[in-house]
C-alpha positions in Angstrom: 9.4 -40.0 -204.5 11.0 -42.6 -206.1 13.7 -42.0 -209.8 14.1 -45.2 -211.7 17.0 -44.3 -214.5 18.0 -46.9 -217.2 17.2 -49.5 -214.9 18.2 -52.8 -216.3 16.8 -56.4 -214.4 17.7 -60.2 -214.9 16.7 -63.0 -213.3 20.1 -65.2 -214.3 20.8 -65.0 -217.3 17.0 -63.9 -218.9 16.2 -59.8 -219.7 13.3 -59.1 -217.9 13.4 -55.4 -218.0 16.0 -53.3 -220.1 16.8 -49.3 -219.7 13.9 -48.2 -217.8 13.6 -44.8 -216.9 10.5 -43.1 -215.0 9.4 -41.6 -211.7 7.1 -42.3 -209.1 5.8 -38.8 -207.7 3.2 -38.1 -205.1 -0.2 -38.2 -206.7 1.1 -41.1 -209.1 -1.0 -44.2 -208.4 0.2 -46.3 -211.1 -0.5 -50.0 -211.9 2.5 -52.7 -212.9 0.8 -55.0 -215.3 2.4 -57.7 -217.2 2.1 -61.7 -217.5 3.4 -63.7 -215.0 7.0 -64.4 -214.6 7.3 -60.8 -216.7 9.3 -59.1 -213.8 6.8 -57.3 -211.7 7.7 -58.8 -208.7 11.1 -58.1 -209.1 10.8 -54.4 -210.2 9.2 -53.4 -207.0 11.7 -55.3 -204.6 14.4 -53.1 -206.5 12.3 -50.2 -206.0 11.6 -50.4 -202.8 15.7 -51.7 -202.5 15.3 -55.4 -201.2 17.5 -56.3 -204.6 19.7 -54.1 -206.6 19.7 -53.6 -210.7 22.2 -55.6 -213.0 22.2 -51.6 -214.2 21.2 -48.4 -213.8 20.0 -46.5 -210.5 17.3 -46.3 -208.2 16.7 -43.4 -205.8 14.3 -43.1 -203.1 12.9 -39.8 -200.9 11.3 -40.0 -198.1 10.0 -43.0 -196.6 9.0 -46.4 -199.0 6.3 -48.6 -197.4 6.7 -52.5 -199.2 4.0 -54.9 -199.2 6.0 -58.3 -200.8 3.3 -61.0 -201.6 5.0 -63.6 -199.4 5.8 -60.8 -196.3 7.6 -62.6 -193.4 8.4 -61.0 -190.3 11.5 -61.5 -187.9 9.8 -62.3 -184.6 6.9 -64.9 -184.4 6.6 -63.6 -180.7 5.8 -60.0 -181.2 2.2 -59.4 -181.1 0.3 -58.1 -183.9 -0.2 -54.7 -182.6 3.5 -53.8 -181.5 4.2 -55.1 -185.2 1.6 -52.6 -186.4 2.9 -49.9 -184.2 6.6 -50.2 -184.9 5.9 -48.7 -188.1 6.1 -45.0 -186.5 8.0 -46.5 -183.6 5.7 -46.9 -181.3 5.8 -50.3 -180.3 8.9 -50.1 -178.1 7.2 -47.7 -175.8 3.8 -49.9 -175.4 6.4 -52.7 -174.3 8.3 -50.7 -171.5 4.6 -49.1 -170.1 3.6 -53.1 -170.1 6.4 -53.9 -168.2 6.5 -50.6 -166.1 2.2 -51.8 -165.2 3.4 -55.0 -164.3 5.9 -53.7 -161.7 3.3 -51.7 -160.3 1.1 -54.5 -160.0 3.6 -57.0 -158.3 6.1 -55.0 -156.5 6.3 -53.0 -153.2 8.2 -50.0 -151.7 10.8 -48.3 -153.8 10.8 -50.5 -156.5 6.9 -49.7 -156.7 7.8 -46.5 -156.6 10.6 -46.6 -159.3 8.5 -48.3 -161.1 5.2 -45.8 -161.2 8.4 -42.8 -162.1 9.2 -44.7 -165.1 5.3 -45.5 -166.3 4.9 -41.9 -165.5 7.5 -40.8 -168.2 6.6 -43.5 -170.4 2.9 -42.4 -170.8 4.7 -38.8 -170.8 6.4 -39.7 -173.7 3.8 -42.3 -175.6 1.2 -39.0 -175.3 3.5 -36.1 -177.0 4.3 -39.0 -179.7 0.9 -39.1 -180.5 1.0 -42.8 -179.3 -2.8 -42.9 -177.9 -4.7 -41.4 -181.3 -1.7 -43.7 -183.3 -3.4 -46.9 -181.5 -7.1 -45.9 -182.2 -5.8 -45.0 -186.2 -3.8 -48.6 -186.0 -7.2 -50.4 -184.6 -9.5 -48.8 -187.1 -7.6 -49.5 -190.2 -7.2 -53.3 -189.0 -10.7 -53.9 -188.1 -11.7 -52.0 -192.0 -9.2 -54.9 -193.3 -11.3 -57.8 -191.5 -8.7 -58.0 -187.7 -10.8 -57.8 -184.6 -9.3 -56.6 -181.1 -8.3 -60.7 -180.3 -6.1 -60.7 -183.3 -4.0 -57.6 -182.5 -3.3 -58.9 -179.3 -1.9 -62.6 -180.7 1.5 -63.4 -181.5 2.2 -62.9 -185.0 3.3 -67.0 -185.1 -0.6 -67.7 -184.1 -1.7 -66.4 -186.9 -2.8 -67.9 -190.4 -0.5 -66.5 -193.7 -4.2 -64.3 -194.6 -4.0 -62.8 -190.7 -0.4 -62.5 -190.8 -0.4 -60.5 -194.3 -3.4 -58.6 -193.3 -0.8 -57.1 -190.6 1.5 -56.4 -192.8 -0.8 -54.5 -194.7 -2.6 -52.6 -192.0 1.3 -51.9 -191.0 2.2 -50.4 -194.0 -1.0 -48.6 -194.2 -0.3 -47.2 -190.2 3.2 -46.2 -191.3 2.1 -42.8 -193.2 5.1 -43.9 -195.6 5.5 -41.2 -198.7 5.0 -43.7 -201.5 3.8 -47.2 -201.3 4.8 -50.0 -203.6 1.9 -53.2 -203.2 2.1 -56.5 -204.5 -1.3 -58.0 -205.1 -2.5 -56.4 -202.0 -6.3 -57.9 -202.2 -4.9 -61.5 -201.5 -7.0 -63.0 -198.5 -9.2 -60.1 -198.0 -13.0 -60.5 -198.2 -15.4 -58.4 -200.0 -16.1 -55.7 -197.5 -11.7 -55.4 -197.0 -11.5 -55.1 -200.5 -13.6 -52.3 -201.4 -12.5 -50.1 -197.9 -8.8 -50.9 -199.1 -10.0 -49.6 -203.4 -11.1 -46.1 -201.6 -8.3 -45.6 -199.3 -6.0 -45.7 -202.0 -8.3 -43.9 -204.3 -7.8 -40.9 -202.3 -3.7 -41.3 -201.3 -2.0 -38.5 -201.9 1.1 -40.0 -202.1 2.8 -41.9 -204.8 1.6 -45.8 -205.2 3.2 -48.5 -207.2 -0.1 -51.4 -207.0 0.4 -55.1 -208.8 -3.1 -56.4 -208.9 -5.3 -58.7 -210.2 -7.9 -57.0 -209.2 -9.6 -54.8 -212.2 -12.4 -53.8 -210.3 -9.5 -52.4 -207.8 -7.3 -50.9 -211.0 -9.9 -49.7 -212.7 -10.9 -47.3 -209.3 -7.7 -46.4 -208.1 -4.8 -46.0 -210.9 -4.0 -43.1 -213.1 -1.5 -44.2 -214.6 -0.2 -47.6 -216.4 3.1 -49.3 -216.5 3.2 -52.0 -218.9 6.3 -54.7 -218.1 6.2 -56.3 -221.6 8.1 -59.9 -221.4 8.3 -60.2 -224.9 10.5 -57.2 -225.6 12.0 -56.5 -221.8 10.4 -52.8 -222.0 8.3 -51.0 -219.6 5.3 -49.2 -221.8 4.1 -46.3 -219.6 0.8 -45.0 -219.9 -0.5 -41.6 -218.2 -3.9 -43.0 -219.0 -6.4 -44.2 -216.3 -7.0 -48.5 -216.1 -10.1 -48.1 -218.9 -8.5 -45.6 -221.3 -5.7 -47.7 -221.6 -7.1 -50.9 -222.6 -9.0 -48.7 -225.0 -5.3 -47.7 -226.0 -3.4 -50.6 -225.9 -6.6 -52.4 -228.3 -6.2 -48.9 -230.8 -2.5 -49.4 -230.3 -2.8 -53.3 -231.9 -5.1 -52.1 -234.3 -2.7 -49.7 -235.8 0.3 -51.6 -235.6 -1.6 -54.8 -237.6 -2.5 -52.3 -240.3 0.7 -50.8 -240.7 2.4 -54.0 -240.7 -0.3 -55.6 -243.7 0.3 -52.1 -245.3 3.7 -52.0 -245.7 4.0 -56.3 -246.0 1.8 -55.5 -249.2 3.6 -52.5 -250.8 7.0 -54.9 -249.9 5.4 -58.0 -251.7 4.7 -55.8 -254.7 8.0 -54.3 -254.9 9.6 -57.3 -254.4 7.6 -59.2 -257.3 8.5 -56.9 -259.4 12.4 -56.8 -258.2 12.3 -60.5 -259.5 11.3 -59.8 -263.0 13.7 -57.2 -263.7 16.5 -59.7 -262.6 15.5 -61.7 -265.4 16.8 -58.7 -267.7 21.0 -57.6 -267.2 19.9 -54.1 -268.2 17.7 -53.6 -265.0 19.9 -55.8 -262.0 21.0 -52.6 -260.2 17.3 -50.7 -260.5 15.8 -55.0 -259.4 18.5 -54.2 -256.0 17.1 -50.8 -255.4 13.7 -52.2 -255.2 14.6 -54.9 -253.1 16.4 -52.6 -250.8 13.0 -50.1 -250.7 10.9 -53.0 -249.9 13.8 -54.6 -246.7 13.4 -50.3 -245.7 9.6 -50.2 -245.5 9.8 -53.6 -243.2 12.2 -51.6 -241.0 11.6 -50.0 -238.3 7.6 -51.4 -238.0 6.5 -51.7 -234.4 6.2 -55.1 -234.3 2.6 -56.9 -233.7 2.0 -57.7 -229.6 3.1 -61.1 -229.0 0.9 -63.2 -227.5 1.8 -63.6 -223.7 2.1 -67.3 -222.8 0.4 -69.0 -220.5 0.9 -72.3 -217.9 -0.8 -75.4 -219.6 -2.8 -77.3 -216.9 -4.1 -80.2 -216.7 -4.7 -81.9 -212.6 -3.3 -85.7 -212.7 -5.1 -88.5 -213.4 -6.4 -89.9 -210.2 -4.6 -93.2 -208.8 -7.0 -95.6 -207.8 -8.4 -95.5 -203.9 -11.1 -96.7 -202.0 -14.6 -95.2 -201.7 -13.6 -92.9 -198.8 -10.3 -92.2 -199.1 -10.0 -89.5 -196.8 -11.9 -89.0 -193.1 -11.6 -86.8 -190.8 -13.3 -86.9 -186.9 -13.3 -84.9 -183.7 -10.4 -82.3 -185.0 -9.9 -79.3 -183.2 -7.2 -76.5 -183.0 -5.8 -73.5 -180.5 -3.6 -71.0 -180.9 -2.5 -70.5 -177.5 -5.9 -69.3 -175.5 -7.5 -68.6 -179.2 -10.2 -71.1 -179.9 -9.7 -71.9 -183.7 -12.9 -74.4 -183.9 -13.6 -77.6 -182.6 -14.8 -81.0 -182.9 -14.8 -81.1 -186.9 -15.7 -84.4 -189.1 -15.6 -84.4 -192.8 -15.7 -87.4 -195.0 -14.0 -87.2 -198.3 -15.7 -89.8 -200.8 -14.2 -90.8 -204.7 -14.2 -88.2 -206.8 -16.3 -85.6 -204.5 -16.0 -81.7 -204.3 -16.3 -79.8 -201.4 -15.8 -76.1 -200.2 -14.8 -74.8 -197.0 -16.4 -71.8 -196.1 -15.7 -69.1 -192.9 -14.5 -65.5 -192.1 -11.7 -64.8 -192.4 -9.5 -66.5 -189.2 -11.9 -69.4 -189.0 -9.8 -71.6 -189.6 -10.2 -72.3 -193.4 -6.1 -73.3 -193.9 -5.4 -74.4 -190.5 -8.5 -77.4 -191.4 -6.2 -78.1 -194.9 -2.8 -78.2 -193.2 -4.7 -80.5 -190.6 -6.1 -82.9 -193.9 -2.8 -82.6 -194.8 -0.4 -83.9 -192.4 1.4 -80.4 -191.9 0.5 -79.5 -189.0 -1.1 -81.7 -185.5 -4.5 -81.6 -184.5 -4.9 -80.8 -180.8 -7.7 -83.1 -180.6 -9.3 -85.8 -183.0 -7.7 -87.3 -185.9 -6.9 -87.8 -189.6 -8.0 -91.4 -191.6 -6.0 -92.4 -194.9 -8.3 -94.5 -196.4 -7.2 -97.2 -198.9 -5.0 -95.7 -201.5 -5.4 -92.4 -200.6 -2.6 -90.1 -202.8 -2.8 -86.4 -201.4 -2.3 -83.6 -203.5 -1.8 -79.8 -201.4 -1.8 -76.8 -202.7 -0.7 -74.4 -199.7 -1.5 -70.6 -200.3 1.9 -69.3 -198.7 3.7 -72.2 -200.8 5.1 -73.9 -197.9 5.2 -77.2 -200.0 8.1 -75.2 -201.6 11.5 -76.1 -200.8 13.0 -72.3 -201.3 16.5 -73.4 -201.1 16.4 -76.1 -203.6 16.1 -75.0 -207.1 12.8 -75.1 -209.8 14.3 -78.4 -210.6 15.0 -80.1 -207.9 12.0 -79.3 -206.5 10.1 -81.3 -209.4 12.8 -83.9 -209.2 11.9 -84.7 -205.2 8.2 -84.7 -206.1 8.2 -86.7 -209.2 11.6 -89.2 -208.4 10.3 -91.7 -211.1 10.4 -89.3 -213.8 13.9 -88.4 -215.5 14.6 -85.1 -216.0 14.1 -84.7 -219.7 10.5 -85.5 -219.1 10.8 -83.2 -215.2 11.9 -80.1 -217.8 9.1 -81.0 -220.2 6.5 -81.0 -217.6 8.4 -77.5 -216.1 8.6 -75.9 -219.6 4.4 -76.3 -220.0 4.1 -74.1 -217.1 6.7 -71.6 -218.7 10.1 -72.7 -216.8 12.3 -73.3 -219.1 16.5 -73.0 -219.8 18.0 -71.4 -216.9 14.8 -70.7 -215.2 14.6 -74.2 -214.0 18.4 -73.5 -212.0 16.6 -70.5 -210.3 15.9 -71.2 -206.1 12.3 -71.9 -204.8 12.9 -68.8 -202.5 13.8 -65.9 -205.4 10.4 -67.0 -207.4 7.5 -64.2 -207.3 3.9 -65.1 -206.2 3.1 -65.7 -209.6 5.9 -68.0 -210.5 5.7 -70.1 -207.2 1.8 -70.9 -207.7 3.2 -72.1 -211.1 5.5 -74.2 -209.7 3.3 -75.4 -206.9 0.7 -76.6 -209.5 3.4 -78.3 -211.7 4.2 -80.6 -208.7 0.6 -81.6 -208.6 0.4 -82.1 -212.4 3.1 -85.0 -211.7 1.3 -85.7 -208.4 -1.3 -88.4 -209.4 -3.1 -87.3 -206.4 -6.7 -88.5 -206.4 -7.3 -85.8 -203.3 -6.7 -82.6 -203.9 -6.1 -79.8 -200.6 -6.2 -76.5 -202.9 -6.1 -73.4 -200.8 -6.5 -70.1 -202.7 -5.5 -71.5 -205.9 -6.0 -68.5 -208.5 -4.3 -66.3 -205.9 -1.6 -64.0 -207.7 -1.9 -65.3 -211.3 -3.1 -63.3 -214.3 -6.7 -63.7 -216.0 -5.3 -66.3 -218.4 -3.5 -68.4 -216.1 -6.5 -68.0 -213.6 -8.5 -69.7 -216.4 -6.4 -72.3 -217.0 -6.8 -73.3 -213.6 -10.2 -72.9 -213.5 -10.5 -75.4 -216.6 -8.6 -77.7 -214.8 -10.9 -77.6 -211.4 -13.9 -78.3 -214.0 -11.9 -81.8 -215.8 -10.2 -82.9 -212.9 -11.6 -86.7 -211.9 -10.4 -87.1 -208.6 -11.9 -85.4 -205.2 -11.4 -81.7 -204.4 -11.2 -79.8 -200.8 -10.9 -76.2 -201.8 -11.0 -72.9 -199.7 -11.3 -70.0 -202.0 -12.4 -66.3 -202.4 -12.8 -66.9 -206.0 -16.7 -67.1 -206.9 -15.5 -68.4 -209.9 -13.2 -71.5 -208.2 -16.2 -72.6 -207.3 -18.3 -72.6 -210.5 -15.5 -73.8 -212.3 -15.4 -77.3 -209.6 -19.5 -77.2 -209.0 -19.3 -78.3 -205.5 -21.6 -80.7 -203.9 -21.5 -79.9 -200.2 -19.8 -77.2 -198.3 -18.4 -77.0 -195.2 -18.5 -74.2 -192.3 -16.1 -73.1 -189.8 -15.9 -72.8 -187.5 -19.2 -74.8 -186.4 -17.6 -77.3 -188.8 -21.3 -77.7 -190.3 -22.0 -79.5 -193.4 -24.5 -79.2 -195.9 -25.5 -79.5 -199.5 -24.2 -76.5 -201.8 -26.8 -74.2 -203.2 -27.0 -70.6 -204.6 -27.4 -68.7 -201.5 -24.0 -70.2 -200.6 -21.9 -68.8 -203.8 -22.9 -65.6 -202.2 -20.6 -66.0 -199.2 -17.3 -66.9 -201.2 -16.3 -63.1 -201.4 -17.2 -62.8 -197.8 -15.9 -65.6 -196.4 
């Protein structure tokens, strides 16, 4: 269980949350909604204590199992299934039985010996843990979120950011933790993932903090709403399921505009009147009382819902280039013994849309950071055509600079722009005052896609890499986005599970991994965006 009491939070000098008090007990499955940049981010790193209030206290019971939309893990080396396993501390003992089975294998007389005593108490030990049914639980619950057997036995630093947070995930999932707190936990999961992952949590018994984008997944799991309103730095809680409070909150507006013209238009009378008895010495003190009557019946009014803002966004106009400005021929890519895919050509004309399509693991990003210039084919190559201006959108943001601040990332990737115009640009995608002083690396999801789009605003790319663009933001910035996909001039690469990404752009080819084979987009295609 977790106590929140007069919790106060600031990101520098802003209020994002102010005196909340509430619980999180088993049963509770609630749902932290708010804009982005509201503070939901934030809220569960202090509940689940990776940051500390500017007030107030925080107490936890029993175990916490965090799920942080950017989850990065200590050692690269450590294969996925001792990082699953270490969750009920498991993964230590798999490592000494390893080594224990390769002394066995390789050496002779009493070190052999030695060597089959210690396996002998290791398995001894890994059985009355449980460890053997913990590994079958650990492999079923990764395969239900879309991680064969070949995975689980890669190093974690072999894996693409959907893989690696698809560990993290299965980790938390595998820990038995008492209450779990999720940040946008559908991110790079296909169709099949997300609706195993909306009934597992349907039926946890523990308590469960979700931030979600997901409605379909809200509106199955949560029984209770927290509101994180921006406007007023208050959390509105709602003991309502995810329909029954947007029927509240739109019967909440309701009332509160009615009250509001009510009361404006008993004030307005009252005060119309005040100002003709002014006009008479006789009647200045009874004008007064009226006035104050009418100031009293303004007080106190909820005040209407203020609109939440949202990022303006609008791609750059493309700089000139030549008619194939990107090409790309023979490319292949390993991890280690793992196969990624091989022998890829893709030809990026003027102004031409394409999506990339594949399981999950088929190498949908690694292709992008390839395009790119992040990272090296093993084999083939990458062709800048003439004038070729790249534009990459990376879904873990690795574009960000996290220890340089909102501003001087802007600064580095628009140098001919002077910094009235830099904060301009940041302010239509909500940074603004001391927000733009703020490092790269304390931004939530939701704030760094904002910021990640911004430098491609100033960007005048005419090729666009966009990997999982709407991940993390909220329906209106997601449309935004999607209005800018539809407008934008210049030619788009984009990997997405968003079926509506790829309405909005209206692709003309699409490309699979990883048989890295082309062909013209259709219908039948749309239907594997969710599954790929």
């Amino acid at each position: 269980m977790i106590t929140a009491a007069a919790v106060e939070l600031r990101a520098g000098s802003r209020l994002l949350l102010d005196g909340a008090t509430f619980r999180v007990a088993p049963g509770d499955r609630i749902g932290l909604v708010g804009r982005n940049g509201a503070g939901k981010t934030t809220l569960t790193k202090t509940l689940a204590g990776v940051t500390q209030p500017a007030a107030g206290t925080v107490t936890r019971s029993g175990e916490v199992g965090y799920l942080p939309q950017d989850p990065r893990t200590g050692d690269l080396h450590m294969t996925a299934r001792d990082r699953v396993l270490s969750a009920r501390g498991l993964d230590t003992i798999v490592r000494d039985l390893r080594a224990a089975e390769h002394s066995m294998a390789v050496e002779t007389g009493e070190k052999q010996e030695r060597a089959m005593r210690r396996y002998g108490r290791l398995d001894a030990e890994f059985t009355a843990a449980g460890g053997y049914a913990a590994e079958s639980e650990a492999a079923q619950i990764a395969a239900a979120l879309g991680l064969e057997e070949r995975h689980l036995d890669q190093e974690i630093g072999t894996l693409s950011g959907g893989q690696r947070r698809r560990v993290e995930l299965t980790r938390i999932l595998f820990s038995g933790a008492e209450t779990l707190l999720l940040d946008e936990p559908t991110n790079h999961l296909d169709a099949d993932s997300v609706a195993w992952l909306r009934d597992h949590l349907k039926g946890y018994r523990g308590g469960l903090v979700v931030i979600s984008h997901d409605v379909d997944l809200l509106g199955v799991v949560v029984n209770k709403v927290f509101h994180l309103d921006a406007n007023r730095g208050e959390l509105d809680q709602y003991n309502l399921g995810w329909k029954a409070y947007l029927q509240q909150r739109e019967t909440d507006e309701r009332r509160r505009k009615r009250e509001r013209a009510n009361a404006e238009k008993k004030a307005g009378a009252l005060m119309a009147q005040a100002d003709k008895m002014r006009a008479k010495a006789t009647k200045t003190v009874a004008a007064q009382n009226m006035a104050r009557r009418a100031e009293r019946l303004l007080e106190g009014l909820e005040a209407d819902r203020a609109h939440d803002k949202v990022a303006k966004l609008r791609f750059p106009k493309p700089s000139p280039c030549g008619k194939t400005p990107l090409r790309a021929s023979g490319l292949s890519r390993s991890y280690g013994s793992s196969e990624v895919f091989t022998d890829v050509d893709l030809a990026i004309d003027r102004g031409s849309r394409v999506v990339v399509l594949g399981l999950n693991g088929a190498g949908k990003t690694t292709l992008l950071r390839l395009l790119a210039g992040v990272d090296t084919p093993d084999t083939g190559q990458v062709e800048p055509g003439h004038g070729l201006k790249l534009g990459y959108y990376a879904q873990e943001h690795e574009n960000l600079d996290v220890g340089r601040t909102v501003l001087e990332n802007m600064k580095s990737a628009a140098p001919e722009l002077g910094e009235t115009e830099v904060r301009k640009v940041l302010g239509s995608f909500l940074f603004s005052g001391d927000d733009v002083l703020k490092p790269a690396g304390v931004l939530s999801g939701g704030e760094k896609t904002r910021l990640s789009l911004a430098l491609l605003v100033v960007s005048s790319a005419n090729v666009l890499l966009l990997d999982e663009p709407t991940n993390n933001l909220d329906p209106a910035s997601r449309d935004e986005i999607l209005g800018a996909l539809s407008t934008y001039e210049g030619a788009v690469v984009l990997v997405t599970h968003d079926e509506g990404a790829v309405d909005a752009l209206e692709p003309e080819r699409i490309l699979l991994l990883p048989d890295g084979v082309e062909d013209l987009f259709n219908a039948d295609y749309r239907e594997l965006v969710t599954l790929a």
